[in-house]
C-alpha positions as CSV (number, residue, x, y, z in Angstrom):
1,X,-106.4,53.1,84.4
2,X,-106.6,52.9,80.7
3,X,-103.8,51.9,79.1
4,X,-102.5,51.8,75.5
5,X,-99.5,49.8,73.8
6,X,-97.0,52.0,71.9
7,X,-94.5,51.2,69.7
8,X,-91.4,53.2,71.4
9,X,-89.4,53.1,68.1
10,X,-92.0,55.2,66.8
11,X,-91.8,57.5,69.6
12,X,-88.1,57.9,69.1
13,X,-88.2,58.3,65.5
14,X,-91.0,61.4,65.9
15,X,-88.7,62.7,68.3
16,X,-85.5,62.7,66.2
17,X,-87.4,64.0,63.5
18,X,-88.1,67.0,65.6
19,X,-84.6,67.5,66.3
20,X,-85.4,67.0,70.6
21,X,-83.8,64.8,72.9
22,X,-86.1,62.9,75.6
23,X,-85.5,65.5,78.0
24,X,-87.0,68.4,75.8
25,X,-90.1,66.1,74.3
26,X,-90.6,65.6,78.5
27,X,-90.8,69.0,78.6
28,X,-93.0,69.8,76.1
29,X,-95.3,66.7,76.7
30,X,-95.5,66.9,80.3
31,X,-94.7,63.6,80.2
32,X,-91.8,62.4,82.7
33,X,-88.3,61.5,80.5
34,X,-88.6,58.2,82.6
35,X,-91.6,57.4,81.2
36,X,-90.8,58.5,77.7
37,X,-87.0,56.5,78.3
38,X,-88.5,53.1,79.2
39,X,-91.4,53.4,76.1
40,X,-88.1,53.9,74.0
41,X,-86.2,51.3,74.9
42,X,-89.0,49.2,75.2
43,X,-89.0,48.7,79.4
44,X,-92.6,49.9,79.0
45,X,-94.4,48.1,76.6
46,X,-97.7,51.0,77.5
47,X,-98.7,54.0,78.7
48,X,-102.1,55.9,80.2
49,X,-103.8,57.0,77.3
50,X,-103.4,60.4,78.3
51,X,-99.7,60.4,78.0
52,X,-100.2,59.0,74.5
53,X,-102.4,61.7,73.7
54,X,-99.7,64.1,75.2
55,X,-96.7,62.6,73.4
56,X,-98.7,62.7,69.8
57,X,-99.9,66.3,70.4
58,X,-96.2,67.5,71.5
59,X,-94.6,65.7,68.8
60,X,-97.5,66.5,65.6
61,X,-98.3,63.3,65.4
62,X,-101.7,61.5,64.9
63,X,-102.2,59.1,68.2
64,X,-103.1,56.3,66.8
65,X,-99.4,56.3,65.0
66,X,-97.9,56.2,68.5
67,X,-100.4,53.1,68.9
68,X,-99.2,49.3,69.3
69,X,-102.9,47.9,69.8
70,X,-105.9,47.8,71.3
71,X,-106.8,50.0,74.6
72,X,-106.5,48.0,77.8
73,X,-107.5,48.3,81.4
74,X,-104.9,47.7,84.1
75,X,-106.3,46.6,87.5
76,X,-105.5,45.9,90.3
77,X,-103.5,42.0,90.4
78,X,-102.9,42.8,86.1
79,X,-104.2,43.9,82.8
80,X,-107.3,43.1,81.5
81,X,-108.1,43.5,78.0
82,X,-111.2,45.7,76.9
């Protein structure tokens, strides 16, 4: 799975801006509020690109502003960088 490092402040601050709470960005990302809750508080350090792309196109936000650093590929027994 391809994985990408997010800043989870970043996340929170695009959603304040919006006015939303996890639970309505979750709903309009499709991504779960679990998932969007631990990237926040900083639990999850990553997510599948996908959900990046999902949280940046919910939120109107470029993806790579979402973005911590480089893509990664998590495997089996850890992460190995691309």
């Amino acid at each position: 799975m391809e994985c990408l490092p997010v800043h989870g402040d970043r996340i929170r601050a695009a959603r304040k801006a919006q006015g939303w709470t996890r639970r309505q960005l979750a709903a309009a990302s499709t991504v779960s509020e679990r998932v969007i809750d631990n990237l926040e508080r900083g639990v999850s350090h990553g997510t599948a690109l996908g959900n990046v792309r999902l949280l940046a196109d919910a939120l109107g936000v470029p993806a790579a502003e979402l973005q911590a650093g480089p893509l990664y590929t998590v495997r089996r027994g850890g992460a190995v960088n691309d």
